[in-house]
N, C-alpha and C positions, 0 to 999 in steps of 0.2 A: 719870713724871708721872701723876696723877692722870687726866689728862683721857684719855690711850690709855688706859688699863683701863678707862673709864664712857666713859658716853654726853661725848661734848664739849661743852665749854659755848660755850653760841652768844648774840649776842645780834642783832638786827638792825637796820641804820641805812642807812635809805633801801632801795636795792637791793643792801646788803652784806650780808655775816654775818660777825659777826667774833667768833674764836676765841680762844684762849691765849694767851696772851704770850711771845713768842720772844727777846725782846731788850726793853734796858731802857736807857733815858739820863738826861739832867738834865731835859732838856726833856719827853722824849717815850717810849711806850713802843711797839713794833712788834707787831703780832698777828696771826696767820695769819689771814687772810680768803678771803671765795670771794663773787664777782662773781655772781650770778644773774640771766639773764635770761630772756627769752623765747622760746617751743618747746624748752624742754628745756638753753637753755644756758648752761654755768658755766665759768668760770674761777678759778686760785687766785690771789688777790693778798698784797701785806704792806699793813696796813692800819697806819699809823703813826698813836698817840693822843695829842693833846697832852695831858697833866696836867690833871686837874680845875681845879687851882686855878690853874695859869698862864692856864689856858679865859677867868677872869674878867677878865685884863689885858689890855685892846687892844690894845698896843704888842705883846704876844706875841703874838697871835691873827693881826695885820696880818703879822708876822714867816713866823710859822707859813705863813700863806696866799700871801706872798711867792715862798718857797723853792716853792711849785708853779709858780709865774707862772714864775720862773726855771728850773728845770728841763724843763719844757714846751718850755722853747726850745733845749731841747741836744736833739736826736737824734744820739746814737751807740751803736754795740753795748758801747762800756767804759764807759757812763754807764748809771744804771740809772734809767726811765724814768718820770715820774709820771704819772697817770693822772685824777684825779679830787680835789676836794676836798669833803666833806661837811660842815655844819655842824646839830647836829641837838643837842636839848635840852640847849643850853647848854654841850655840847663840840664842839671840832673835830678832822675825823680825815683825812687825807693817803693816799689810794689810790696806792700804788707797783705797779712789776712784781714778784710774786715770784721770786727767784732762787734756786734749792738749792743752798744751798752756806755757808758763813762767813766772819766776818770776819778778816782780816788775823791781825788783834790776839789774839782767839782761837787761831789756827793758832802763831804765834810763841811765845805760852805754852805751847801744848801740847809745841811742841818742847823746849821748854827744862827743861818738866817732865821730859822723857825725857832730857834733858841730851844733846841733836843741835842739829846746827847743819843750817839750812836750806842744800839746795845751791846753789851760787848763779847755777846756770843757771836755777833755778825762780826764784829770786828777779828776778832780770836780763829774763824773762816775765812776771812778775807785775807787778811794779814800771814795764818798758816799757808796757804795756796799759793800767795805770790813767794814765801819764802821755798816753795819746792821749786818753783820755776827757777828760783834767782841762785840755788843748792846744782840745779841742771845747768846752766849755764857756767857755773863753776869748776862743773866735773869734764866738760866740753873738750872734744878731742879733735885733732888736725883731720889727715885723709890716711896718716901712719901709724892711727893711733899714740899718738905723743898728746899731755894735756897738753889744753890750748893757756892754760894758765889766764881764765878771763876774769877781768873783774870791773864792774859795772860803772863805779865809778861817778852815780847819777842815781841813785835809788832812791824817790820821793816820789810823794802822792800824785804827782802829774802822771809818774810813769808807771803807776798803777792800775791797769785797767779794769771794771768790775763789769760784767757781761750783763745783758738781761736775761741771759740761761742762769746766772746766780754762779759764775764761773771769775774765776779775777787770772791776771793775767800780767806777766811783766816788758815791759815793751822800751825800746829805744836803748839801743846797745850802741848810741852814735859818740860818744867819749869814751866806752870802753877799752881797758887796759888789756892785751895781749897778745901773747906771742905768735909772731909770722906778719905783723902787722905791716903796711904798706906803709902809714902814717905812724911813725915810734915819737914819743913827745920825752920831753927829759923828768925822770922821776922830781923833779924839783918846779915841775909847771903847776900850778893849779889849776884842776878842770870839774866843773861840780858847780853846782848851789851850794852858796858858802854855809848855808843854815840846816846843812847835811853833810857835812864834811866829818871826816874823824879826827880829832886831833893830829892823829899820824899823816893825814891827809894834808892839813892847812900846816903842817911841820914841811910839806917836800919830800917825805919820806920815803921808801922802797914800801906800796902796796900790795895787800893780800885780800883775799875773799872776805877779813876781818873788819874791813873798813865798811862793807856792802853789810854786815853786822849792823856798825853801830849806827848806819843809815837809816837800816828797819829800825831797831829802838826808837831812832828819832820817829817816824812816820806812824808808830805804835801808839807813841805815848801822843800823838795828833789826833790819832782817830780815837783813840776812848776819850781823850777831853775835850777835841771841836777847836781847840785853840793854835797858834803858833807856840811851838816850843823855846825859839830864838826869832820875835818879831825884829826882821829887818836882815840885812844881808850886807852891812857894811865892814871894812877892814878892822875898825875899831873893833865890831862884834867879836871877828874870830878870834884878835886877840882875848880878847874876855874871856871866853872861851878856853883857849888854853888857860889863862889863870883858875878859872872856875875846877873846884873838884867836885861838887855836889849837884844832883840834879834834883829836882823837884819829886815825889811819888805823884802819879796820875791819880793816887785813891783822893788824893788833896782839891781835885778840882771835881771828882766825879764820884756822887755818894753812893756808899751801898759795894763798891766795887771792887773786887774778891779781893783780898791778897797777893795770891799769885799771880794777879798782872801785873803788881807793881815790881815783884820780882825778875820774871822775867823780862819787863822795860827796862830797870834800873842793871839788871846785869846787861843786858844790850848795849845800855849807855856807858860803860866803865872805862875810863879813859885808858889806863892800862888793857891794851890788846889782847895780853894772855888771859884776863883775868874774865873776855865777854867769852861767848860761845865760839866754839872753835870754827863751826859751822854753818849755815844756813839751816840745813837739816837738823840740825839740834834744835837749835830754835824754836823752829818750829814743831818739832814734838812736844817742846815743856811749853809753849803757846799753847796746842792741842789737850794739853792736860789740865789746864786750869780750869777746863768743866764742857759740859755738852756745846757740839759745837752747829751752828746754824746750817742747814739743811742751804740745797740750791735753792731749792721753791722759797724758800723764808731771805731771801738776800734776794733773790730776783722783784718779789712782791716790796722789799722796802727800796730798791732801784726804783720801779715802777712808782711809789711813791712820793721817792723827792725828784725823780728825773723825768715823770711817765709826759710831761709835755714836752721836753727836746725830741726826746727819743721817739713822741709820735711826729714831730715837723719831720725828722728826719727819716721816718718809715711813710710819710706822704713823698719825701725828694724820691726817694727807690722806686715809688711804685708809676711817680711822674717819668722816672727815666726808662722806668721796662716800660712805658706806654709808648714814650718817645724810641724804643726800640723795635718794638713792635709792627711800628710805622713805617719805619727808616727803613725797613728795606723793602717793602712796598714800592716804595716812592726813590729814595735816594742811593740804592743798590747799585755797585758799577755794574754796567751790561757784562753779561757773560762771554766771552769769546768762545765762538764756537769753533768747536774743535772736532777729529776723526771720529770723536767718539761718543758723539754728541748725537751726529744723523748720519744715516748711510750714504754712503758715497753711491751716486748714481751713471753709473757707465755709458760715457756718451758712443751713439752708436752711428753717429755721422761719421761716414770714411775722411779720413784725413788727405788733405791734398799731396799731391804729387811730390816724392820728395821730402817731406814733413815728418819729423821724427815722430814716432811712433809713443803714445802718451800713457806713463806708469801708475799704475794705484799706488798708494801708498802701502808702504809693507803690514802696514797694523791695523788699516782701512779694509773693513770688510766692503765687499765688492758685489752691489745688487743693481740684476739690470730690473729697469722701469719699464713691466711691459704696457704699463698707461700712458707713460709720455714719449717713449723711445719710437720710432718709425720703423714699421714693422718690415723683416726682411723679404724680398721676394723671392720665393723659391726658383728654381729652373723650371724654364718652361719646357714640358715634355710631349706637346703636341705637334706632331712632324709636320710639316707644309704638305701641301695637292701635291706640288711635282716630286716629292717624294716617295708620297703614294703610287700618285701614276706608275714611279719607277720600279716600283717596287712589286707591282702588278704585272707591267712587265714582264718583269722579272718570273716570278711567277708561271704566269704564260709559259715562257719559253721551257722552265724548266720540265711542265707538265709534257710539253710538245716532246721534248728529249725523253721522257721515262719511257712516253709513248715508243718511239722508233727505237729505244733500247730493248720492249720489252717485245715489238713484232717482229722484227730483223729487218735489214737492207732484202732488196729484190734479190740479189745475185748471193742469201748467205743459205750457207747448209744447214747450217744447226735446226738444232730442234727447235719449236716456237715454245714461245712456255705457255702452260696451262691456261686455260679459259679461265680459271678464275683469279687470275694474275693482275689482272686489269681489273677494276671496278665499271660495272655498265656505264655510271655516272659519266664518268671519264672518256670515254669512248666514244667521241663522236661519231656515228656512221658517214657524214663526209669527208674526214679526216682519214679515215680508216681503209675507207674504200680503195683509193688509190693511192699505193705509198710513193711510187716513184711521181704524186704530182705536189708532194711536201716540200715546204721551202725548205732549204738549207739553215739550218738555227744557228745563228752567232753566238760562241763562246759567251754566255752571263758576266758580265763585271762583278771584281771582287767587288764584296760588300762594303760600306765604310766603315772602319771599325770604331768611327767618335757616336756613330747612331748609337742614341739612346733605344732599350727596349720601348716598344710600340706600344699606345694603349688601344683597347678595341675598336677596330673602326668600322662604317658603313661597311655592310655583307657586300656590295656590288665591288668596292674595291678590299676588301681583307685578301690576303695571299690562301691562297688552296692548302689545305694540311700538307705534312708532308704524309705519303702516303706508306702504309703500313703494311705488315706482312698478311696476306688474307686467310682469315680463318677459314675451316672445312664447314662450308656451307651446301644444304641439298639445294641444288639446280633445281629449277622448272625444266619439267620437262614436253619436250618440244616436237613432232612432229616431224622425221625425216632428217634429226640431229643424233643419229645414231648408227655409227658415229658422226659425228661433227665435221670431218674434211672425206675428202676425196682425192685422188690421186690423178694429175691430168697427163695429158699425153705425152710431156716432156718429162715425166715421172716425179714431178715436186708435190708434197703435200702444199691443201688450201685449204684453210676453214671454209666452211659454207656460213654465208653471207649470215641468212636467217639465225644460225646458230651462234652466235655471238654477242 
């Protein structure tokens, strides 16, 4: 095939990708597909495509869409399972499981090419298995639990699939008959390969699971002899058919081969309805009985056998397409849109102009300032100006000047003076001191401002004088002729003596 040497040809519909074509019918054609989803995950499917132009008929589209609704409600491992239905410009397409492996109808050819006859412990395996699947589908119930009353209506070796796990499997429930159906056709329509039909069938009759019977028998009595059972599929045939009462035994064409196949065939085949099995499941247990029956490993290994070169092209297309996915999103990935939650939002820290609304985070947007890019803020400056200082020294000044005259008195007061050590010597200028009545008069200080920030340390020549403190009992030097300290002059006032101060 073209498509394992080159790139595969892909197309895509919806969340499918659907590739080559593996298989081809009236209706429909089957195409390797691959399920992609989300973080990374895929699966292989068979993607079954109805016909362009059947696309355009509702009555086939309702039919088509059916056969999901119906098979959605078989879960069994011998039923092969559907998955999804897609409708998408103007065709519709039928997401299955893929199973590795072929059909029936395939494998019986291929033996017959070789001119072998299939053994018929693999047949008596194959054959048991799909008849559990086709007993499930049978027993198949609504969403109220009501059976669904299905019946297949299409039961032949096309639609038999044989796994290469050694697993077989019943597949295409797209004619089936029942209840709830979108598509209702008239018990009097003929729908089927005519060379599987049941008498009751090619009659128009009212059908039952009996019919999907005598289909197996046909398809039984196929794979143990390799032959057609009714070569050809014309109207004349089915008449024959109904005339016919006898059928051939399969022991006739294939030597050696027990008894009990031909029984169990030949009651399958019985033109009277009551007279085959009532069942699928029956069936298939008196099939299961006629002797030991082939292991998965021994039915995968004779797959392998007559089919192990399809089946390897088409495990070269899978491994061509995971390459080609591999790739694709390297290369042909849409860009991500990025979004809040992608990368942190970074708080722009330029003030907004005048007037300019004021700009929101996001409510679910975490909110981190950049202190690499952002422009750093600058703090208040807390260094006061000179003439502050100066003022402030002043200030200062005067107040020292005031303690002073607070703590010596006016010329003209009586009170007492306070103590010598009231004053700090420091403080004490002796020309200030000397004569009080030659002291300027001190201006009232201006309140402070109260927006001054606290001050940080400044040059000693301009820093403000502490404020000055209660003085502790300290020993005096003692001094020469300060003992005591004042005298009393002729106007009777005390005076410190000069020296003792």
């Amino acid at each position: 095939m073209e498509a394992e040497r080159g790139a595969p040809r892909v197309r895509v519909v919806g969340r499918y990708r659907v590739y080559d074509e593996i298989a081809a019918g009236g209706m429909a054609t089957v195409h390797l597909g691959r399920l992609v989803g989300d973080e990374g995950f895929s699966r292989t499917v068979a993607i079954k495509r109805l016909h362009p132009w059947h696309a355009r008929v509702p009555e086939v589209v309702t039919m088509f869409t059916d056969e999901a609704r119906i098979a959605a409600r078989i879960r069994h491992p011998n039923v092969v399972g559907t998955l999804d239905v897609v409708s998408q410009e103007g065709e519709v397409f039928l997401v299955m499981e893929y199973v590795h492996g072929e059909p029936l109808s395939r494998l019986i050819s291929a033996a017959s090419k070789r001119k072998q006859k299939i053994p018929p412990r693999i047949v008596a395996a194959v054959l048991a298995s799909a008849l559990r699947g086709l007993h499930a589908a049978h027993e198949a119930k609504d969403t109220r639990g009501e059976p669904l009353g299905v019946v297949h209506r299409d039961v032949s070796p096309q639609n038999v699939l044989v796994g290469a796990d050694g697993v077989s499997r019943v597949l295409d429930f797209g004619i089936a008959r029942a209840a709830g159906r979108a598509h209702v056709t008239s018990d009097h329509t003929i729908k089927g390969k005519l060379a599987y039909m049941s008498p009751e069938q090619l009659r128009g009759e009212v059908l039952d699971r009996r019919a999907d019977v005598y289909a197996a028998g046909v398809v039984l009595w196929e794979a143990l002899t390799c032959r057609r059972l009714y070569a050809g599929a014309s109207e004349d045939l089915a008449l024959v058919r109904l005339l016919e009462a006898e059928v051939e035994a399969p022991s006739k064409r294939v030597a050696d081969l027990p008894p009990s196949f031909d029984e169990v065939t030949l009651r399958a085949l019985r033109r009277d309805a009551d007279a085959r099995f009532a069942t699928a499941l029956e069936m298939a247990v008196a099939l299961e009985a006629c002797g030991p029956l082939a292991t998965p490993s021994e039915i995968a290994a004779w797959v392998e056998e007559l089919s192990g070169d399809t089946l390897a092209e088409r495990a070269r297309l899978m491994q061509a397409i995971e390459g080609e996915e591999r790739r694709a999103p390297r290369s042909a990935a849409p860009e991500k849109v990025a979004s809040s939650s992608d990368e942190p939002t970074l708080l722009d820290m330029t003030p907004s102009p005048a007037g300019a609304p004021a700009q929101e985070a996001a409510p679910t947007a975490p909110i981190v300032v950049s202190v690499e890019n952002a422009a750093p803020t600058s703090a208040p400056d807390r260094r006061a100006s000179p003439v502050v200082l100066a003022l402030v020294g002043l200030v200062g000044i005067l107040v020292v000047l005031l303690v002073v005259i607070l703590l010596r008195g006016g010329p003209e007061s009586a009170a007492s003076p306070p103590a010598a050590s009231s004053i700090p010597a420091r403080l004490a200028a002796p020309e200030l001191v000397s004569s009080p009545q030659s002291l300027p008069s001190a201006p009232a200080p201006p309140p402070p401002a109260p927006s001054l920030a606290p001050l940080p340390s400044a040059a000693p020549s301009r820093a403000a004088p502490p404020r000055p403190q209660a003085p502790r009992a300290k020993p005096a030097a003692r001094i020469d002729g300060c003992d005591p300290p004042f005298f009393i002059d002729a106007a009777g006032r005390k005076k410190y003596k000069r020296q003792c101060l």
